[in-house]
DRENLO-909463 format. One record per atom (N, C-alpha, C): residue in three letters; atom name; x, y, z. Coordinates in steps of 0.2 Angstrom, whole numbers, plus 2048, in hexadecimal, padded with zeros to 3 digits. Example, Ala and Ser with C-alpha at 12.3 -4.5 7.8 and 13.67 -1.06 7.14 Angstrom:
! DRENLO-909463
(atom ALA N (842 7E4 827))
(atom ALA CA (83E 7EA 827))
(atom ALA C (842 7F0 827))
(atom SER N (840 7F5 823))
(atom SER CA (844 7FB 824))
(atom SER C (840 800 827))
//
This chain:
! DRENLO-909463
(atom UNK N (137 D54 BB7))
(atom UNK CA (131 D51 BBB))
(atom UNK C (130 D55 BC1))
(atom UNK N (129 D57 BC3))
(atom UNK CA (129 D5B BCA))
(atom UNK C (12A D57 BCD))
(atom UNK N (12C D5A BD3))
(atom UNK CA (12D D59 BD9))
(atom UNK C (128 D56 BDD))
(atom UNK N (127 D52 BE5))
(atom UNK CA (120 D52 BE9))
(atom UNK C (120 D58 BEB))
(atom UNK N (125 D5C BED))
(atom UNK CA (122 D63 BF0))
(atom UNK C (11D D67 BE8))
(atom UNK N (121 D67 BE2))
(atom UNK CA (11B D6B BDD))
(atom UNK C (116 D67 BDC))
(atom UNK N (116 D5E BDD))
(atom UNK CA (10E D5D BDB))
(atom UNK C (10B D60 BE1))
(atom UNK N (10D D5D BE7))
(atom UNK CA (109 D60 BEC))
(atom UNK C (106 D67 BEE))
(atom UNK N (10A D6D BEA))
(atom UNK CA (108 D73 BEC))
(atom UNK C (103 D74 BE6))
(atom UNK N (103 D70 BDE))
(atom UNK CA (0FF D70 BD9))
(atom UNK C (0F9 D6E BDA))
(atom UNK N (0F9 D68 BDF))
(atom UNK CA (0F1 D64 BE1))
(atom UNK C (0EE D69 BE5))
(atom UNK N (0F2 D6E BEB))
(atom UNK CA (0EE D71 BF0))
(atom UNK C (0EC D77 BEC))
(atom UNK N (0F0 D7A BE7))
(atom UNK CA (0ED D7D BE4))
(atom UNK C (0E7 D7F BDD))
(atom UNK N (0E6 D77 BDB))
(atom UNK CA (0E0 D74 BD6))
(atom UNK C (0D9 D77 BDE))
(atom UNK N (0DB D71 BE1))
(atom UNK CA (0D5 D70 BE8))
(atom UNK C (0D2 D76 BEA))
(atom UNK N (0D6 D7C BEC))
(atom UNK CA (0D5 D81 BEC))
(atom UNK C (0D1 D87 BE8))
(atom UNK N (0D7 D85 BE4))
(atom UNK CA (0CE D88 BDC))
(atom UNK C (0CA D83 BDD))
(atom UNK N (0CA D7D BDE))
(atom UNK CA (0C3 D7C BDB))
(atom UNK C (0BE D7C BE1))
(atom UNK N (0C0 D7D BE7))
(atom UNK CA (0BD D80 BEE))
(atom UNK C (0BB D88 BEA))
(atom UNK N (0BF D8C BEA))
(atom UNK CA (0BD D93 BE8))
(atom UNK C (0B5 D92 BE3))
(atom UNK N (0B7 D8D BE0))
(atom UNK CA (0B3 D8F BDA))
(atom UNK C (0AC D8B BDB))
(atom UNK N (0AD D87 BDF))
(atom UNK CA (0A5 D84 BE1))
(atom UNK C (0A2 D87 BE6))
(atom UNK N (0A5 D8B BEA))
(atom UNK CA (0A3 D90 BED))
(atom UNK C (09F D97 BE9))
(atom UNK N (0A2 D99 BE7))
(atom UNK CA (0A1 D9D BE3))
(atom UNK C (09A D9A BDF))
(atom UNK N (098 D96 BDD))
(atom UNK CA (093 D93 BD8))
(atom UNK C (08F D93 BDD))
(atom UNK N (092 D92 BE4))
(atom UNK CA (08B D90 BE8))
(atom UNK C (088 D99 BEA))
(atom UNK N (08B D9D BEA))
(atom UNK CA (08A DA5 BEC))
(atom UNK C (08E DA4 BF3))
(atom UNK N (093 DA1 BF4))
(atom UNK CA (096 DA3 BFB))
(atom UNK C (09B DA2 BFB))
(atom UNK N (09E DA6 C01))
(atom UNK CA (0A6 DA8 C01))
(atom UNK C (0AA DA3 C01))
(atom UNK N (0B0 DA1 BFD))
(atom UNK CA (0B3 D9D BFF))
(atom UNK C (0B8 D9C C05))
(atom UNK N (0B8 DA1 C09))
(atom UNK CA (0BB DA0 C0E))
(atom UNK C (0B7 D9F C15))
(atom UNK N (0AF D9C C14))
(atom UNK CA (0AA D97 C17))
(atom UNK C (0AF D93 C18))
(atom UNK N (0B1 D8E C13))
(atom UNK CA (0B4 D89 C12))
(atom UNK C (0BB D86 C14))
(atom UNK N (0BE D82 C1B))
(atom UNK CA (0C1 D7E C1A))
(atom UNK C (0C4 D79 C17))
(atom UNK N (0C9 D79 C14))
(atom UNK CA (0CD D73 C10))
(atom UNK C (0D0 D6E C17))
(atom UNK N (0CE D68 C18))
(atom UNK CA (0D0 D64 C1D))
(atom UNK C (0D4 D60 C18))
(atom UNK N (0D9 D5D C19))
(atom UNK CA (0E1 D5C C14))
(atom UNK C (0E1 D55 C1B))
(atom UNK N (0E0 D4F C15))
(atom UNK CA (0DF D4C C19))
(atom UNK C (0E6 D46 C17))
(atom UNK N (0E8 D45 C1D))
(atom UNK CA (0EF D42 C1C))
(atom UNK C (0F1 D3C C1C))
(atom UNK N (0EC D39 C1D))
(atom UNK CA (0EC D30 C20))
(atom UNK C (0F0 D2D C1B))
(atom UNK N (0F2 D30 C15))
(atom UNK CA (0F5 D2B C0F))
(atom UNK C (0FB D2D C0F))
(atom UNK N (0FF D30 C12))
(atom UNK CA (106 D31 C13))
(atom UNK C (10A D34 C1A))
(atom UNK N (10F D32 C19))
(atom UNK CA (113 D32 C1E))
(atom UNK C (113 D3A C20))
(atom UNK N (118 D3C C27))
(atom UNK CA (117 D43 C27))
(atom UNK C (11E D48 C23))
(atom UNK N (121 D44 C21))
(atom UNK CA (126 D49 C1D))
(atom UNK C (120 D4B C15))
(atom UNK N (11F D48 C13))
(atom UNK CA (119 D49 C0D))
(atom UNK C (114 D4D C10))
(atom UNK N (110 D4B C16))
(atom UNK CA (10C D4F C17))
(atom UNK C (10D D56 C19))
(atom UNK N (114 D58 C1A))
(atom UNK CA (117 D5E C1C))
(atom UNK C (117 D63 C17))
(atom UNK N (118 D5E C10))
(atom UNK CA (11A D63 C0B))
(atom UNK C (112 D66 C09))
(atom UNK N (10B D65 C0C))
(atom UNK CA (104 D67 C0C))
(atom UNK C (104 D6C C10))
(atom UNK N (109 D6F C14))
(atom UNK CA (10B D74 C1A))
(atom UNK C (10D D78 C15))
(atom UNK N (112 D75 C12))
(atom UNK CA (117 D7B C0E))
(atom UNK C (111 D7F C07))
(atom UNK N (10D D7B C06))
(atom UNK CA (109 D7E C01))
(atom UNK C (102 D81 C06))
(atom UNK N (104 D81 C0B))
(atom UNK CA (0FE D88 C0C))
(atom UNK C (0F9 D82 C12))
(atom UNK N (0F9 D7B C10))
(atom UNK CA (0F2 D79 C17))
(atom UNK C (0F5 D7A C1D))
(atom UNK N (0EF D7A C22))
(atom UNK CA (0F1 D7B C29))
(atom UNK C (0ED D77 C2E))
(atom UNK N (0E6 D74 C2A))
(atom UNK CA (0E2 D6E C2D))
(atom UNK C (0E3 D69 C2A))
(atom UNK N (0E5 D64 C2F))
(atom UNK CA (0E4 D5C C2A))
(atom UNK C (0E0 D59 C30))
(atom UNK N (0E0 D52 C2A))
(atom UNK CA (0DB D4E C2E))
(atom UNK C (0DE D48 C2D))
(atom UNK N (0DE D44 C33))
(atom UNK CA (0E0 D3B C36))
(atom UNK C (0D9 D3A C36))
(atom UNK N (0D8 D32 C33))
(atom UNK CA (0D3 D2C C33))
(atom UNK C (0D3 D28 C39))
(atom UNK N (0DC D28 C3D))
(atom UNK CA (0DB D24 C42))
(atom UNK C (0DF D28 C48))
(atom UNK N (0DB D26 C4D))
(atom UNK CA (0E1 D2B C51))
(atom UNK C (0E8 D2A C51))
(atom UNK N (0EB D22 C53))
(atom UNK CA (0F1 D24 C52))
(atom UNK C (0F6 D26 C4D))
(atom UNK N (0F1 D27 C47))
(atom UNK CA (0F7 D2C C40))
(atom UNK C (0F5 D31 C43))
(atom UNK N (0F2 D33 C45))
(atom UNK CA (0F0 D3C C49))
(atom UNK C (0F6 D3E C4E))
(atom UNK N (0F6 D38 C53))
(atom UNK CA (0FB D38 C59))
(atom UNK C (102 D39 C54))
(atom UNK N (105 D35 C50))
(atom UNK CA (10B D34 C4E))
(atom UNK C (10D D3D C4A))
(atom UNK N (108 D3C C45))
(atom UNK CA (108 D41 C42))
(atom UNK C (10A D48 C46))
(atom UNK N (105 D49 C4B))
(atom UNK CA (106 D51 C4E))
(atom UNK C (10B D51 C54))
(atom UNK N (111 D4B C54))
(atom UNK CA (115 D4A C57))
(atom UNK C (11B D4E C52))
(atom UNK N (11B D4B C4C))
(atom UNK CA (11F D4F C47))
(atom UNK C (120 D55 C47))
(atom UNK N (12A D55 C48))
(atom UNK CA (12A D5E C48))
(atom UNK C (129 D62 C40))
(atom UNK N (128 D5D C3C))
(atom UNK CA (126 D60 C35))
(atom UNK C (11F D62 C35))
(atom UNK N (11B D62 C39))
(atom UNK CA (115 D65 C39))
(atom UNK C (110 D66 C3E))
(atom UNK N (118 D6B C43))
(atom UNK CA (114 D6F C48))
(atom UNK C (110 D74 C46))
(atom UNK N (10B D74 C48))
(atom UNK CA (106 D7B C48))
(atom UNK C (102 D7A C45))
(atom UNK N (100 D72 C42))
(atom UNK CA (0FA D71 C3E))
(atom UNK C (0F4 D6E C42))
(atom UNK N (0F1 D71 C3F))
(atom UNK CA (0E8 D71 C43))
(atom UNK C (0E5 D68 C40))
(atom UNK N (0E6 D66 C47))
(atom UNK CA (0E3 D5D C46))
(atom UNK C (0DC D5C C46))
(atom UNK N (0DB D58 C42))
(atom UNK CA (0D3 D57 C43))
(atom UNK C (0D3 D4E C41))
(atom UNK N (0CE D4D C45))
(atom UNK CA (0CE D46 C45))
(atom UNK C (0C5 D43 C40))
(atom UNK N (0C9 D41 C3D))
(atom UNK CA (0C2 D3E C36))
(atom UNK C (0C1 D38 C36))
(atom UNK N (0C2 D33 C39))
(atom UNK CA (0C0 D2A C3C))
(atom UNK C (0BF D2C C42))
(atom UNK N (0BD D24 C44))
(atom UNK CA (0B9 D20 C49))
(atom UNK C (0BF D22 C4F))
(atom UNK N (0BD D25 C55))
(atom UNK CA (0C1 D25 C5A))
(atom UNK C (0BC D1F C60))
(atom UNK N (0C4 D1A C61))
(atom UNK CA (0C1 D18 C66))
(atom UNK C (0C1 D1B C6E))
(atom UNK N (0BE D19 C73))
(atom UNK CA (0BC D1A C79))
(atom UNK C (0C4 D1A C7A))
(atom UNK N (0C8 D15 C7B))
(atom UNK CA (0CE D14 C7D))
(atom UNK C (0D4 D17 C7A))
(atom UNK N (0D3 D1E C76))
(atom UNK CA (0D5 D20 C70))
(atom UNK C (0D5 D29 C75))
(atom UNK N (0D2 D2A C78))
(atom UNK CA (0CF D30 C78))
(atom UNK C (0D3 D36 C7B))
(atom UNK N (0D6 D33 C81))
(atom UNK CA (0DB D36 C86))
(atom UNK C (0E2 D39 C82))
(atom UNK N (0E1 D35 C7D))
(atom UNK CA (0E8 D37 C7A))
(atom UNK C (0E7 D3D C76))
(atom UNK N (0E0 D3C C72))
(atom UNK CA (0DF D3F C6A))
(atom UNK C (0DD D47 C6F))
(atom UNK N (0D9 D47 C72))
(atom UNK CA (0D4 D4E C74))
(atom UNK C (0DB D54 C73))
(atom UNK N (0DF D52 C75))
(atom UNK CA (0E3 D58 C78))
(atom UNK C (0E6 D5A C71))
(atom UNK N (0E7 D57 C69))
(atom UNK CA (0E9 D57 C64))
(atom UNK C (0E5 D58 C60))
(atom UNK N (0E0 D58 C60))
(atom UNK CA (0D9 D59 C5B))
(atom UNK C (0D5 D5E C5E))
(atom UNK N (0D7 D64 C58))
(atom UNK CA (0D2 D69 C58))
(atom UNK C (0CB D68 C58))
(atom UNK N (0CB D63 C52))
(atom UNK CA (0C3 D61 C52))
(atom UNK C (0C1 D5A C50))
(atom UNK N (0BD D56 C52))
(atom UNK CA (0BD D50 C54))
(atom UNK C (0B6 D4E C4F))
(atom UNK N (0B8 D4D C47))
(atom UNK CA (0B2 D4B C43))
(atom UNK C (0AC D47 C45))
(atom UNK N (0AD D42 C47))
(atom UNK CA (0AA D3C C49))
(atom UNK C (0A7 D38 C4D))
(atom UNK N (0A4 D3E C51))
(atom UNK CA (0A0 D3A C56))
(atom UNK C (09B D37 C53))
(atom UNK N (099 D32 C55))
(atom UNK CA (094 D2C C50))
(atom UNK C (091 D29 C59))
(atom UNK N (090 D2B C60))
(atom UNK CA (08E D28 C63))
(atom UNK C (08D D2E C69))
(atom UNK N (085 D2C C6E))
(atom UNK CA (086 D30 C73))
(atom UNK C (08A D2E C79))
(atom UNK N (08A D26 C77))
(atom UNK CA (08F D23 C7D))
(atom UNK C (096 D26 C7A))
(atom UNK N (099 D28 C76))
(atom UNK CA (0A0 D2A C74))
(atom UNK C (0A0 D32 C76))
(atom UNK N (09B D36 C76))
(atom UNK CA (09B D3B C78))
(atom UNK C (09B D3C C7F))
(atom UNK N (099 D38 C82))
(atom UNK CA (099 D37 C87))
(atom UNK C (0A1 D38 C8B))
(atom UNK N (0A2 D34 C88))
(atom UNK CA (0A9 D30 C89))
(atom UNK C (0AE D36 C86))
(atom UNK N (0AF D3C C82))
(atom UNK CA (0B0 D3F C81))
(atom UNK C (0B1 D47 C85))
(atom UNK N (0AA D48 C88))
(atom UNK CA (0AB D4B C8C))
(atom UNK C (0AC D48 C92))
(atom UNK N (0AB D44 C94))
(atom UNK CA (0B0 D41 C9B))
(atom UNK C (0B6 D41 C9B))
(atom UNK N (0BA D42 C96))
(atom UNK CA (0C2 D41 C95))
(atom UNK C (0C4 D48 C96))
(atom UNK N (0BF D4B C91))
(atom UNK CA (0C2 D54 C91))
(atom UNK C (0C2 D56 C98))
(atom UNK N (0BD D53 C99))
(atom UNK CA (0BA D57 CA3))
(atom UNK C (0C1 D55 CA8))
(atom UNK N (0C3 D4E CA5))
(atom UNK CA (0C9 D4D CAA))
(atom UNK C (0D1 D51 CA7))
(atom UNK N (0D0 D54 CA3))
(atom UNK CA (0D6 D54 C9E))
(atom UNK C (0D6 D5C C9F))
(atom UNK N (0CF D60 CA2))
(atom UNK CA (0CF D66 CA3))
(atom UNK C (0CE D6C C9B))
(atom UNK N (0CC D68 C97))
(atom UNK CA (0CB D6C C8E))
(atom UNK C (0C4 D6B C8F))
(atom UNK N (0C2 D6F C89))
(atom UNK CA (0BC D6F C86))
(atom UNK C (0BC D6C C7F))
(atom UNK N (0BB D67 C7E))
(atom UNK CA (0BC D62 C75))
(atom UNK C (0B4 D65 C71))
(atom UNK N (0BB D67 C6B))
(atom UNK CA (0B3 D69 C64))
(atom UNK C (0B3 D63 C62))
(atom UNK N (0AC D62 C60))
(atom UNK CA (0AA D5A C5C))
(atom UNK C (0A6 D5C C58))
(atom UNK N (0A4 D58 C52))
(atom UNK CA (0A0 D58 C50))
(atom UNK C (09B D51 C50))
(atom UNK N (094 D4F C4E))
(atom UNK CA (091 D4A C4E))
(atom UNK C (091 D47 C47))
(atom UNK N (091 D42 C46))
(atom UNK CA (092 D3E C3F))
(atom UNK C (088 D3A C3F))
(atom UNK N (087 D3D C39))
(atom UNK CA (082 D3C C3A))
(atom UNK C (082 D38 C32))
(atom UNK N (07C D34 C32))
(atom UNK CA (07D D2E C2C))
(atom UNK C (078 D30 C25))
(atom UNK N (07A D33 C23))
(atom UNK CA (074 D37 C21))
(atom UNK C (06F D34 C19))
(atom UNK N (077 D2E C17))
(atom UNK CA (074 D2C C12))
(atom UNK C (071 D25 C12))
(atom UNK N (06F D22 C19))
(atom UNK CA (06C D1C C1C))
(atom UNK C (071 D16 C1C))
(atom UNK N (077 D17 C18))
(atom UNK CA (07B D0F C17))
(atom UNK C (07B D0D C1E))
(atom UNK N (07B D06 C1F))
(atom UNK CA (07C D02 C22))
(atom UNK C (084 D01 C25))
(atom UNK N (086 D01 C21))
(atom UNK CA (08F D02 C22))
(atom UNK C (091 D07 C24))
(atom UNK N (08E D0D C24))
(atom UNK CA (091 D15 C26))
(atom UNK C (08E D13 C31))
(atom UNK N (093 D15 C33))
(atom UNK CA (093 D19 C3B))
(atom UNK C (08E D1E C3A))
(atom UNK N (08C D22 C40))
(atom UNK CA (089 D28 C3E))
(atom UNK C (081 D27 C43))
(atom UNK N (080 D2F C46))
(atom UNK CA (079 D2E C46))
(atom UNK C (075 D2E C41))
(atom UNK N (06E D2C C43))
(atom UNK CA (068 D2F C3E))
(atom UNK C (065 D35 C41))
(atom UNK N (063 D3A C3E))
(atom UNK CA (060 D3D C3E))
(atom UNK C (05B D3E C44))
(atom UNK N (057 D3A C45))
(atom UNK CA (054 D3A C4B))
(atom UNK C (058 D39 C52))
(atom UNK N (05B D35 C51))
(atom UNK CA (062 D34 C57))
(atom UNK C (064 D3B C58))
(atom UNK N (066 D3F C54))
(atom UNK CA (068 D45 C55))
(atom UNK C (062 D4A C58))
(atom UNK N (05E D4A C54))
(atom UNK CA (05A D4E C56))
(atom UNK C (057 D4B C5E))
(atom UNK N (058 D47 C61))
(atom UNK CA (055 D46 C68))
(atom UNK C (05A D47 C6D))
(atom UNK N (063 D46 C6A))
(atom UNK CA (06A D46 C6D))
(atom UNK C (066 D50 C6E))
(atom UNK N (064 D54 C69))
(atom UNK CA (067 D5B C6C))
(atom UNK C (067 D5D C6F))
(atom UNK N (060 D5F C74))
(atom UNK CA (05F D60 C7C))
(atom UNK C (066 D60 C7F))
(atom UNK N (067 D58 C80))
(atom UNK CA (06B D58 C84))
(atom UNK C (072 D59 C85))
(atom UNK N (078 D5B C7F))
(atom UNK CA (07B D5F C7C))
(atom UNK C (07D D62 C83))
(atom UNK N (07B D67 C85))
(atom UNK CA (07D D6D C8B))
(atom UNK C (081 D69 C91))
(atom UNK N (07E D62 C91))
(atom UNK CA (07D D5E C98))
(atom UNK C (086 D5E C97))
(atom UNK N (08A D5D C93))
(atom UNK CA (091 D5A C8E))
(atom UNK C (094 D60 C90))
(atom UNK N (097 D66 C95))
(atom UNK CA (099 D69 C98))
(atom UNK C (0A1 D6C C94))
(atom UNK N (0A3 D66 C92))
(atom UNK CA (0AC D67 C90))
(atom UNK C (0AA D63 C89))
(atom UNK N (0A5 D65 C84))
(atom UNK CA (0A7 D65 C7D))
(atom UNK C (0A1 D69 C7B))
(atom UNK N (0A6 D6B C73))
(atom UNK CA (09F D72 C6F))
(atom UNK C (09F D6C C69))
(atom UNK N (097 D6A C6A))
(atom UNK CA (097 D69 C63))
(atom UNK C (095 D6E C5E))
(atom UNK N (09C D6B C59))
(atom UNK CA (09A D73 C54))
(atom UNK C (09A D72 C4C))
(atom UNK N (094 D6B C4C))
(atom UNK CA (091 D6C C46))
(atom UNK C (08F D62 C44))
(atom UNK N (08E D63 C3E))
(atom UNK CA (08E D59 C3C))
(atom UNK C (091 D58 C37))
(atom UNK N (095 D54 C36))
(atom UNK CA (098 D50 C31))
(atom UNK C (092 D48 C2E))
(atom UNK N (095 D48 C28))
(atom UNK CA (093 D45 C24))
(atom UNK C (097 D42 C1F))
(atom UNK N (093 D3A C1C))
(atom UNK CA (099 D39 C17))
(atom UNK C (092 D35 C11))
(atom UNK N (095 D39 C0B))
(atom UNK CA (08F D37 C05))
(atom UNK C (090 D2E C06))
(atom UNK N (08B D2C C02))
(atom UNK CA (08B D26 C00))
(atom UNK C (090 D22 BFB))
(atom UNK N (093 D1D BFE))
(atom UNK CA (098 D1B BF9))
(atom UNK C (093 D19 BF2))
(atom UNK N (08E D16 BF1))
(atom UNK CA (08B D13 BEB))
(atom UNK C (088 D17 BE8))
(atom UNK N (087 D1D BE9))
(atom UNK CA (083 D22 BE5))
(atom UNK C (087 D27 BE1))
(atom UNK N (084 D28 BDA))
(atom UNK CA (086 D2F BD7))
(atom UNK C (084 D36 BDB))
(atom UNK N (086 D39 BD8))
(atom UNK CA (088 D40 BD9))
(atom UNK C (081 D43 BDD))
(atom UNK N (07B D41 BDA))
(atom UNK CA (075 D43 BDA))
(atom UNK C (073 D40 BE1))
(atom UNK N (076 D3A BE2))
(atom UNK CA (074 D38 BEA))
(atom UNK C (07B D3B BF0))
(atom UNK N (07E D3D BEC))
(atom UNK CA (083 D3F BF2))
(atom UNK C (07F D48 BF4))
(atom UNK N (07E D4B BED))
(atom UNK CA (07A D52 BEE))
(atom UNK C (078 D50 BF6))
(atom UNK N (071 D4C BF4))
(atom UNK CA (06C D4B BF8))
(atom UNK C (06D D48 BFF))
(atom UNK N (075 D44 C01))
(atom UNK CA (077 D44 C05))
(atom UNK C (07A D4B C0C))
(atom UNK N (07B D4F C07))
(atom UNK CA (080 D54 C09))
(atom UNK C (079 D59 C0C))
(atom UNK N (073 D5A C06))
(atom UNK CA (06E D5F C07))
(atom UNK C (06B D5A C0E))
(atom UNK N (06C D54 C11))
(atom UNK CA (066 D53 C15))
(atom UNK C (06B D53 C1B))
(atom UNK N (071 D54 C1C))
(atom UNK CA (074 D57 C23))
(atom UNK C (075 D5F C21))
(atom UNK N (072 D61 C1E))
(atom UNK CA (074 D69 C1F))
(atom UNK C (06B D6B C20))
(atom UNK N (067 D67 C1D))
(atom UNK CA (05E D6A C21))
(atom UNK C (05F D66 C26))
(atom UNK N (062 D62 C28))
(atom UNK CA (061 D5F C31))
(atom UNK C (063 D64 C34))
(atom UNK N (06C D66 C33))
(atom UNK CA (070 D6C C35))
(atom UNK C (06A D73 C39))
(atom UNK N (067 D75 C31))
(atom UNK CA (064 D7A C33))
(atom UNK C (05D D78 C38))
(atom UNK N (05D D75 C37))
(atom UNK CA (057 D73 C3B))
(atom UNK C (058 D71 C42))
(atom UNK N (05E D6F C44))
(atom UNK CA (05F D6E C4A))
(atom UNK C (061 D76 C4D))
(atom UNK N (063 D78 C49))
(atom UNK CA (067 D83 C4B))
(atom UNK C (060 D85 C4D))
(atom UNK N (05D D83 C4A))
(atom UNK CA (054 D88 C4C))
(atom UNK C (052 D87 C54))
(atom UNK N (056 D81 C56))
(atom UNK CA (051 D7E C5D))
(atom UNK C (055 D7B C60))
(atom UNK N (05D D7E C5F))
(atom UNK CA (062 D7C C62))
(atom UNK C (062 D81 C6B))
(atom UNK N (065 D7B C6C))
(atom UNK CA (066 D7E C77))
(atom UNK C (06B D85 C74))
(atom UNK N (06A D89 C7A))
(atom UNK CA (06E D90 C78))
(atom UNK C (074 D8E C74))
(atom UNK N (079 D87 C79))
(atom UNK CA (080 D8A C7A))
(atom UNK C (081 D85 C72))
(atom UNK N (07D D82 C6C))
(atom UNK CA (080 D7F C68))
(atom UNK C (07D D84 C62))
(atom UNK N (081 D83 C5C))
(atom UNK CA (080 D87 C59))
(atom UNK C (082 D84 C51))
(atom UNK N (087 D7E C52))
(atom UNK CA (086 D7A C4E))
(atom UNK C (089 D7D C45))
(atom UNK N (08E D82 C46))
(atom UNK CA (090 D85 C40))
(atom UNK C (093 D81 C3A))
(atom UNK N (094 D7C C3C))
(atom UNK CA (098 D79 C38))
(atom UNK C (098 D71 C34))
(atom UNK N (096 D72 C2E))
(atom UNK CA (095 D6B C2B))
(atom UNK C (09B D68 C25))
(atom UNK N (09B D61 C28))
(atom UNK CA (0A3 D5F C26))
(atom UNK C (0A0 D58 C23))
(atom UNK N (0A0 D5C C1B))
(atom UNK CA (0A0 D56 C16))
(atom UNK C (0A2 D57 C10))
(atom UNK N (0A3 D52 C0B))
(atom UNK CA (0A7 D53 C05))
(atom UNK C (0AE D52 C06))
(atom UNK N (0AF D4C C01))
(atom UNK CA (0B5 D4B C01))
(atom UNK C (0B9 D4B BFA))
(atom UNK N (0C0 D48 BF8))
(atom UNK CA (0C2 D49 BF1))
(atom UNK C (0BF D49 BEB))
(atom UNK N (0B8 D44 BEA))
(atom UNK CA (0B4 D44 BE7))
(atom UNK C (0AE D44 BE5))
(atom UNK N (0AC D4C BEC))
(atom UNK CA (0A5 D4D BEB))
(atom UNK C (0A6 D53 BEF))
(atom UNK N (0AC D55 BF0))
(atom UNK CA (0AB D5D BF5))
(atom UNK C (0A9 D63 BF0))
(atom UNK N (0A6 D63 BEA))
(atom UNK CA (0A5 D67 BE8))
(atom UNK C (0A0 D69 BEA))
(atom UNK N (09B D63 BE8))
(atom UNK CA (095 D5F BEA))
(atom UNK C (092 D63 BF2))
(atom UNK N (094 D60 BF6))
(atom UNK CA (097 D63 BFC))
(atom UNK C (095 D6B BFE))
(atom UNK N (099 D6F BFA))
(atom UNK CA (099 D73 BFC))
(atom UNK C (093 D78 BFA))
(atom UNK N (090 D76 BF4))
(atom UNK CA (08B D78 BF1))
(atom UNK C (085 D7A BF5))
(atom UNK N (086 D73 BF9))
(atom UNK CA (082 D71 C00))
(atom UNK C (082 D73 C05))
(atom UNK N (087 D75 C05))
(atom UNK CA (089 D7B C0D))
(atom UNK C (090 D79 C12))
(atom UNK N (093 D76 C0D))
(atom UNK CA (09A D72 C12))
(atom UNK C (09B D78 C16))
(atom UNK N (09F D78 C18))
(atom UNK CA (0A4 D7C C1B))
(atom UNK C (0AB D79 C1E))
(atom UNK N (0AA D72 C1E))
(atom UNK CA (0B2 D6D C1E))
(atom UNK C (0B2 D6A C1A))
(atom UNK N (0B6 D67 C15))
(atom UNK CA (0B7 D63 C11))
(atom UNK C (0BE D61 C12))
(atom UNK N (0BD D59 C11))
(atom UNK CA (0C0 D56 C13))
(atom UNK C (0C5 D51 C0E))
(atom UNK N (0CA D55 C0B))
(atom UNK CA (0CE D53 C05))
(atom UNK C (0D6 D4F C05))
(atom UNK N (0D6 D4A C05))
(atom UNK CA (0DB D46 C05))
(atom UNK C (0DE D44 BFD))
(atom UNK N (0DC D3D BFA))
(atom UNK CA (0E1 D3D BF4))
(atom UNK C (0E2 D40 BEE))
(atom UNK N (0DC D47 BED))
(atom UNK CA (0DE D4C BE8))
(atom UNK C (0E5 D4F BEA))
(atom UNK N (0E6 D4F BF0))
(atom UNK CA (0EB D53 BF4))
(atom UNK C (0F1 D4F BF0))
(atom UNK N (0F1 D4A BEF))
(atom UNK CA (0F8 D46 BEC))
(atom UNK C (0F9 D43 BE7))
(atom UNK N (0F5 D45 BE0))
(atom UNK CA (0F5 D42 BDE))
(atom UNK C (0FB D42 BDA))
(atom UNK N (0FC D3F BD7))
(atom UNK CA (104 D3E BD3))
(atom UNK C (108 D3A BD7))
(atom UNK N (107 D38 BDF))
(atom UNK CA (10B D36 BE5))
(atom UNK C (109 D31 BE5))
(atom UNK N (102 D2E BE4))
(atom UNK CA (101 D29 BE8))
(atom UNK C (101 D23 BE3))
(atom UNK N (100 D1A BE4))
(atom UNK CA (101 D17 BE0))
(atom UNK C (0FA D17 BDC))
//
């Protein structure tokens, strides 16, 4: 029977061909593309053996599995990135532990971000979570929201926004998530066309375990892959 270290180096190595190869279908490099190995499903001795097969970004849903996580001496050196709801009360702890910050879903939270950094003496990368398949239940701006938020971007002194995330539609097939992915990547570029100098906006963070190929077809450049990562492990 394998081992969690062989499933787990077997699953990062499935994900990776299959990153290589949707890449490639799409005509682009697959070294565009980051694998976010997201760990919210297990403890950090398990998530450690995703270190030993090669990941070096993961991603927490909550800050404090973020906090606890990159506390762990089993996975020093890993690149944190934060993929849920950060609260306002939440922030002073997380900025200094997260590379990049999925989730912004508010200008009042941006706000509040760059106020922290400003006191904390950093510059925080964030991304804006934008809602792009209309649900109701999804956080996120619209499209418009964004588009009138740009301007003032520059004002935000102590963060780079460096791109928009996105999360497909849980009800729809494959064909509504495409069209999910393809309507934050024409925002994307559309926003770069008439973007203030200092944003630039490289990076778009969508597609998960069961649509990142999808995803990528459309211009990912993070994907955000958790329980492919385990499979065999979990119940």
């Amino acid at each position: 029977m394998a081992t969690h270290r062989e499933l787990i180096a077997a699953n990062v190595a499935r994900i990776r061909e299959r990153i290589a190869a949707a890449a490639q279908a799409a005509g682009r490099d697959p070294a565009e593309i980051k694998l976010v190995a997201v760990s919210k499903y297990v403890d950090a001795a398990t998530a450690a053996l995703l270190v030993d097969a090669g990941c070096r970004s993961f991603g927490e849903a909550r800050p404090q599995q973020l906090w606890e996580k990159a506390a762990a001496p089993e996975l020093a050196g890993v690149e944190w990135h934060l993929i849920g709801r950060l609260q306002r009360n939440k922030i002073r702890r997380t900025l200094p532990l997260a590379a990049l910050i999925h989730s912004v879903d508010s200008e009042r939270l941006l706000a509040a971000i760059n106020d922290e950094a400003a006191t904390l003496g950093i510059t925080s990368r964030v991304l804006l979570e934008v809602n792009s398949s209309g649900d109701a239940t999804k956080q996120g701006f619209t499209a418009e929201e964004v588009r009138a938020l740009l301007p003032m971007i520059p004002n935000y002194a102590h963060l780079e926004v460096g791109g928009l995330m996105t999360m497909a539609s849980l009800d729809g097939d494959d064909a509504v998530a495409q069209a999910n992915f393809a309507a934050l990547r024409t925002l994307r570029d559309e926003l770069a066309r008439n973007s203030p100098s200092n944003v630039t906006l490289p990076e778009l963070s969508m597609g998960m375990s069961g649509d990142f190929e999808i995803a990528i077809a459309e211009g990912a450049t993070l994907v955000r892959v958790g329980s492919s990562l385990f499979e065999g492990l979990l119940p």
